[in-house]
C-alpha positions as CSV (number, residue, x, y, z in Angstrom):
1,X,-53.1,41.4,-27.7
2,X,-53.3,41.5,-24.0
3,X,-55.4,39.5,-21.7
4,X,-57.6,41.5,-20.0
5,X,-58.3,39.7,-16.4
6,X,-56.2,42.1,-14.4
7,X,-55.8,46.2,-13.8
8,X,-54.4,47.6,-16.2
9,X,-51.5,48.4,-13.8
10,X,-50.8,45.0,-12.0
11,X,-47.8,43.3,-13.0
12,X,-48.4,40.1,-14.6
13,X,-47.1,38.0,-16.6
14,X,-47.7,34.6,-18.7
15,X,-45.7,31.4,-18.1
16,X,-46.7,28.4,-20.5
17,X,-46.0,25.1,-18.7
18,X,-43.6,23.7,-21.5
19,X,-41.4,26.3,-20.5
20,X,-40.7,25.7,-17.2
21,X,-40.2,21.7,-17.0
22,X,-36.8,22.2,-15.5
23,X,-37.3,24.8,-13.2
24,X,-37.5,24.1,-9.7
25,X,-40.7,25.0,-8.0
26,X,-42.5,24.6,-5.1
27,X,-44.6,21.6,-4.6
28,X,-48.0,24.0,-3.2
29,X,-49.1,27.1,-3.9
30,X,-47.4,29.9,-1.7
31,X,-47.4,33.5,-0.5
32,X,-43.6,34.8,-0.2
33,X,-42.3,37.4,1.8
34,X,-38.9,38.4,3.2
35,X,-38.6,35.7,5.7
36,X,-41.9,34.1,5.5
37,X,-43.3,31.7,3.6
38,X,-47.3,30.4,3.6
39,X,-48.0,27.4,1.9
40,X,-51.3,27.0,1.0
41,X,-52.2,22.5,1.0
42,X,-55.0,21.8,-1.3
43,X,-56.8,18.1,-0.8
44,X,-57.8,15.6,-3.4
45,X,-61.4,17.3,-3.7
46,X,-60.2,21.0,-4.4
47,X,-60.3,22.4,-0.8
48,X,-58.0,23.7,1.1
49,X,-56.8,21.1,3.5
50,X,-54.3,23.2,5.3
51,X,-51.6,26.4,5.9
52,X,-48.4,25.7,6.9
53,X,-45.7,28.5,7.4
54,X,-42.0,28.5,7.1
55,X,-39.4,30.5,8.4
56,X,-36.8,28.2,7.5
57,X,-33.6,30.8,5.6
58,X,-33.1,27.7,2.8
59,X,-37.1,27.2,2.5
60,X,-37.6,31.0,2.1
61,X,-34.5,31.0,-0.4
62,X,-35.5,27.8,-2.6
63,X,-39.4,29.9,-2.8
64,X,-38.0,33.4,-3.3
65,X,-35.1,32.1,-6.4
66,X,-38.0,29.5,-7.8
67,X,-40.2,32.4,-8.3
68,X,-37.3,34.8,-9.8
69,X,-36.6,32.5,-12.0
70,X,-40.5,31.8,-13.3
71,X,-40.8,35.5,-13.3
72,X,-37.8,35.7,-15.7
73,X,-39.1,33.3,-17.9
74,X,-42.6,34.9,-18.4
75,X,-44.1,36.8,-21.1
76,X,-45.5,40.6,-19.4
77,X,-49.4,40.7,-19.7
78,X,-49.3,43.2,-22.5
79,X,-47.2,41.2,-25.0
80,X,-48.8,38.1,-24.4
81,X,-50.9,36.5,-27.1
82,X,-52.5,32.9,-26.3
């Protein structure tokens, strides 16, 4: 059964937390891009409490193989059941 929260032709996928306790990933939420990364800071009350960019070649590299690797572990959207 698959979740329907996204167009039917956006890649998603599913990652339960129990199955990524031993992969390295970031510390904040980020938007990656070839040499680029955006880190989005969230405070203690849910807001976003700053943006701070990286350009850093092993900071891009750590983001870009954390999220290969989550990507590889998830289940696509369409063979997903909760």
């Amino acid at each position: 059964m698959a979740v329907d929260i996204a167009d039917p032709d956006e890649r998603l996928r599913w990652l339960p937390r129990h199955r990524v306790s031993a992969v390295p990933l970031p510390g904040n939420d980020c938007l990656i891009r070839d040499d680029l990364v955006v880190f989005n800071l969230i405070g203690g009350d849910d807001q976003q409490s700053d943006i701070q960019l990286s350009t850093d070649p092993d900071v891009v590299n750590f983001c870009n193989e954390a999220f290969e690797r989550a990507w590889s572990l998830g289940t696509p959207n369409g063979e997903y059941e909760p």
